[in-house]
N, C-alpha and C positions, 0 to 999 in steps of 0.2 A: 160883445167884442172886448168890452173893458175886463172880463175874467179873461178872454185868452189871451190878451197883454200882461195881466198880472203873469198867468203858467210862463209864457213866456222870459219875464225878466226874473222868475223863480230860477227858471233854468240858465239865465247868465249867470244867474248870483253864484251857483255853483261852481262858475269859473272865473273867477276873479280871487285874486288872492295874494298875499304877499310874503309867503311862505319861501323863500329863498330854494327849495330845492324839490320845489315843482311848477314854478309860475317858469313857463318856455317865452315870452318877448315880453317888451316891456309897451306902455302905452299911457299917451296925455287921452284922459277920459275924454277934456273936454276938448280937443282936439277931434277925437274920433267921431263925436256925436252930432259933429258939424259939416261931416262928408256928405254935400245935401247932393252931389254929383253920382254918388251910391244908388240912392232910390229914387230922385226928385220929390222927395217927401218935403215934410216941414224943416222949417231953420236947424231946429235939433230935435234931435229924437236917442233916448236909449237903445234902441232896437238897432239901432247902427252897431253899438259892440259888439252885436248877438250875431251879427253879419261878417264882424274882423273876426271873430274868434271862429268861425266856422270854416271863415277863407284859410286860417293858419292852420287847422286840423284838416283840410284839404292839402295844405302844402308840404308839411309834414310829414303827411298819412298817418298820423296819429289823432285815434279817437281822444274826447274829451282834454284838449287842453287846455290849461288854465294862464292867465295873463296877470303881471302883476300891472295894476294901473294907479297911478298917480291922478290927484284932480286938483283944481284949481278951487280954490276957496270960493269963487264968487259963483261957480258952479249951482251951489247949492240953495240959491237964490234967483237963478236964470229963469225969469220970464219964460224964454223960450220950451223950457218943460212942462210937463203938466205938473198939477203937484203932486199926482203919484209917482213920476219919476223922482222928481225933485226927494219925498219923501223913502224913496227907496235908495239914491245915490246917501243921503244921511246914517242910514240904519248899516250900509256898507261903512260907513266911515266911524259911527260907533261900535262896529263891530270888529274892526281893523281890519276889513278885507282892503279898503284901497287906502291909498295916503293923501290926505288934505291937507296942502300946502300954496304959498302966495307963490313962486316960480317954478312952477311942476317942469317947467324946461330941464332946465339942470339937474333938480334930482334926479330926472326921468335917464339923462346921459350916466349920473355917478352910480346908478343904482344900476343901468346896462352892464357898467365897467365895473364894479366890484362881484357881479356874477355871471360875468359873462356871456350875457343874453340880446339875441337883437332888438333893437329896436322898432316899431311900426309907427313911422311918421311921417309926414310929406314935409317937416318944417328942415329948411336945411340951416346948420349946424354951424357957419364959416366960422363964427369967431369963438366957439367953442375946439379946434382942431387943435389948437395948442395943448390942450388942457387933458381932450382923449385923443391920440393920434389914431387910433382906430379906425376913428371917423372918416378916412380915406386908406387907411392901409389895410384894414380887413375887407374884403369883399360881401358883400351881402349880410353887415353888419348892422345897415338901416336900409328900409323897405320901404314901397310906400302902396299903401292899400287904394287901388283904383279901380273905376266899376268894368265888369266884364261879365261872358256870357256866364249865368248862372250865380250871378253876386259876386263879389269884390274878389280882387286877385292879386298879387305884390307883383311889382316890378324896382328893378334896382333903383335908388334916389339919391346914394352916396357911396363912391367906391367902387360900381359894379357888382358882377354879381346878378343870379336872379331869386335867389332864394335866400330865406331866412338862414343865419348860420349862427351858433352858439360856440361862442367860444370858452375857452376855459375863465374862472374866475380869477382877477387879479390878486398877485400876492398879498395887497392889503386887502381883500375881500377876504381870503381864508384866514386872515389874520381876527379879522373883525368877526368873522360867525364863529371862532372857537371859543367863542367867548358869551354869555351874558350878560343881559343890559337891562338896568333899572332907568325908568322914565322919575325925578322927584315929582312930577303929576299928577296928582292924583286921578286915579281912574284912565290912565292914557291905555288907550288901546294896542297901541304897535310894543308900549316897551312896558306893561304892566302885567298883572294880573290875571286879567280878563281876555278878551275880544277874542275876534275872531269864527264867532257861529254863523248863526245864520239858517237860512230852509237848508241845505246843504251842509250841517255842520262837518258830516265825515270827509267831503273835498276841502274843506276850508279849515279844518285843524281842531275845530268842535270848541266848546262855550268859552271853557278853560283854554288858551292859548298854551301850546307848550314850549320851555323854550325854546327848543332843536327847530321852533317853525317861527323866530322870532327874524324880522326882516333884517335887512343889513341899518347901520346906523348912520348918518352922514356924517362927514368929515368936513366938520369948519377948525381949520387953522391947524392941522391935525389932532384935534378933539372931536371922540364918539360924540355925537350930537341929537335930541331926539328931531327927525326933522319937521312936526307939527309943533310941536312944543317950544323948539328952540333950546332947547335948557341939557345942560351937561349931563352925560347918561353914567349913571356908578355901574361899577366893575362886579357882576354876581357870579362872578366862578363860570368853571366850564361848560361850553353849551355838551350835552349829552353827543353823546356818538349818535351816527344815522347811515341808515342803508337808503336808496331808494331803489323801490325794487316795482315792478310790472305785470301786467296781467296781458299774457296773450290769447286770442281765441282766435281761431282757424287761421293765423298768420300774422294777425291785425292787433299790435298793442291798442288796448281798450281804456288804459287808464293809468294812471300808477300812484303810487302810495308811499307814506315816509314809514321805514321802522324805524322807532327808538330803543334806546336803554330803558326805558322809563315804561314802557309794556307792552305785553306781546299784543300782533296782529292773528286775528283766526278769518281768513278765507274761505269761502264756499257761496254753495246754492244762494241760501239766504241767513247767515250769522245772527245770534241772537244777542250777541256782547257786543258791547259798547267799540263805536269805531271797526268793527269790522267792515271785510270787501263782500262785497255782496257779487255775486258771479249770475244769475240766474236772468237776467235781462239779456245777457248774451249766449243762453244755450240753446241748443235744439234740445227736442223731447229726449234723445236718449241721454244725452249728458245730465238733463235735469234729474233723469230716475239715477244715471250714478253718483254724481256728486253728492256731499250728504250736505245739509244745512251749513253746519262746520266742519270743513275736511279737514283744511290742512290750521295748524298754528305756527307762524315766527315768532323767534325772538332773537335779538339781538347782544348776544353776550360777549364782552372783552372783545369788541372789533370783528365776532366771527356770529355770522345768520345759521342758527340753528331750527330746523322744521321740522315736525310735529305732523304725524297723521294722525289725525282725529276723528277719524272717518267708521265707515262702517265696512269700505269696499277696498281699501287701500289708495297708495298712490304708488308712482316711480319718480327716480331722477335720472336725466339726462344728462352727464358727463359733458362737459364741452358743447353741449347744445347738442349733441346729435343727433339724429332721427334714427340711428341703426336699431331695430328692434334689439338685437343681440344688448346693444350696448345699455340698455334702459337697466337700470336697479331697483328691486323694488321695493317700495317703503309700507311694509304691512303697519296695519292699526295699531296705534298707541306708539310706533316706531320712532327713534329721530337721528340725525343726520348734519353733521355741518354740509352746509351747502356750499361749495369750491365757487371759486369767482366766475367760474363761465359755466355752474352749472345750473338748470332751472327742472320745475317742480312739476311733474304733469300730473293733474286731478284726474285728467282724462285726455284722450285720443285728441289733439287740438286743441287744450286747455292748458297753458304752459302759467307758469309764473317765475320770475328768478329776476336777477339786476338787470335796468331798466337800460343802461348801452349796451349790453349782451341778448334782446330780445329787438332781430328786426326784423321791419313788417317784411311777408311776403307772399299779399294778398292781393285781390281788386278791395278798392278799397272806397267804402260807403260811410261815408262818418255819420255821428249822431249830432241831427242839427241842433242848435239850443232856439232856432225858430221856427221845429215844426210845430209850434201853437200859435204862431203869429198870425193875425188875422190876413185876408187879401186883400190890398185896395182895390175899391168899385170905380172903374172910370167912368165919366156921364159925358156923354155923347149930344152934342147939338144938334135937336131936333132940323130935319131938312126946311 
């Protein structure tokens, strides 16, 4: 039981992240791992977030998505966990997948509202409404995860609404990510060097942090702030341009991924270079024999995604997203292609890729749980 706990929270780790422009809601860690109304399990348990995030890829219909989570300092000393949790909430927090701070409340709100993502919380908010008006004038802009048939489900908690809704990022959000930011900390994870790996390095940004995946900075008194550290964040020039762009398979976005300036993406079966998408967990047998290992390459130049067949069998693109056969073009081997804003990349018959709000689901839709390793609980039954 205790290794399929470990696979288990291997596979949350993959979704936790603080990468600004793939983490879809926002979340108090230790908020979530206190939903004892979820399972009637223990006081706290990690396996509760393995629970919300599967309930959001259910509400979404989008596979694999990733949460940025905020945690509470004292977290990481809570009784209530084992110490392999305990131990594994840390290795997240030297790693900068979540943020470790003394009022995870309010970041949790300024960090919604500089990227415009909801939030999943049951705490309500009154005397912060001043501060984000959102907090009752967006609909389904805070959610609250409650237990239902088949594990946790959101219902509206502020505002109305019954779904998670993303809104655009505030103008001092875009203001704040064109930019980088040095932590004077040495070794900080969110605004340095480092962080960010992990068993999952390719969903979490890989060992080296880059900066296009560097989270937003708090704002005390309007000064960048780092918000673990406390400490004033210096100005390191511009953050790199970014696409994000999408992997669809028979209808169903399965993932999605940052391009940068800073180097190209190679897509397929199974990619041999660093940071590539690996496609092959979601093929059938014939897609598997056409795709090749690396079909297709992006890159990202002067604001325009350029793609690269690298294949063996070719690809096409689909103009506007179409489905018309007529309308497909095709990208022979070694080919390449600016990619237009609503066009996307097909590897194969049901294999699409291109920008991540121009690809949507329209599929039945089975997500990939991060708890199919979780053990069962045994209930024991009073003898008659």
């Amino acid at each position: 039981m205790r290794f399929e706990i470990s696979k288990v929270l291997d596979a949350i780790e993959g979704r936790v992240c603080t990468d600004p422009s793939l983490a879809r809601a926002v979340v108090d860690l230790a908020e979530v791992i206190r939903y004892q109304d979820i399972d009637g399990g223990r006081p706290a348990s990690l396996l509760r977030l393995g629970m919300v995030i599967d309930a959001l890829s259910r509400e979404l219909e989008e596979d694999s998505v990733q949460v940025y989570a905020v945690v509470h300092r004292a977290l990481l000393s809570d009784a209530d966990l084992t110490s392999n949790e305990r131990m594994v909430v840390r290795r997240w927090a030297d790693d900068g997948l979540v943020e470790v701070l003394d009022n995870p409340g309010d970041r949790m709100l300024e960090v919604a509202d500089l990227l415009g993502l909801p939030v999943l919380s049951r705490v309500r908010f009154d005397g912060l409404r001043g501060r984000f008006p959102w907090l009752v004038e967006q609909p389904g802009r805070v959610v609250a995860p409650v237990p239902g048939a088949g594990g946790p489900v959101f219902i509206a908690h502020v505002g109305g609404g019954h779904s998670p809704v993303a809104g655009k990022r505030s103008p001092t959000g875009v203001k704040l990510l064109a930019r980088q930011w040095r932590c004077p900390e040495s070794g900080c994870a969110l605004f340095g060097g480092g962080g960010g790996g992990g068993a999952f390095a390719d969903l979490a940004g890989g060992a080296d942090r880059s900066p296009a995946a560097q989270p937003p900075p708090s704002l005390r008194n309007g000064v960048p702030t780092c918000p673990r550290h406390g400490a004033r964040l210096g100005d390191g020039g511009p953050r790199p341009r970014t696409e994000v762009l999408a992997v669809r398979v028979g209808g169903l976005v399965r993932r999605r991924f940052v391009l940068s300036e800073e180097q190209p993406v190679v897509a397929g079966r199974a990619p041999e270079q660093d940071g590539g998408i690996m496609l092959g967990q979601w093929l059938n047998d014939e897609a598997r024999r056409w795709i090749s290992r690396g079909h297709v390459r992006f890159e990202l130049r002067v604001g325009e995604v350029i793609v690269t067949d690298v294949s063996t069998n070719g690809s096409g693109i689909r103009p506007a997203g179409s489905m018309v056969e007529s309308d497909r073009i095709p990208l022979a081997p070694q080919q390449s292609r600016v990619l237009g804003e609503n066009d996307m990349v097909e590897l194969y018959p049901g294999v699409q890729i291109g920008r991540a709000e121009e690809l949507p689901t329209g599929a039945p839709f089975t997500p990939t749980s991060v708890m199919a390793e979780a053990p069962t609980m045994a209930m024991r039954l009073p003898r008659p």
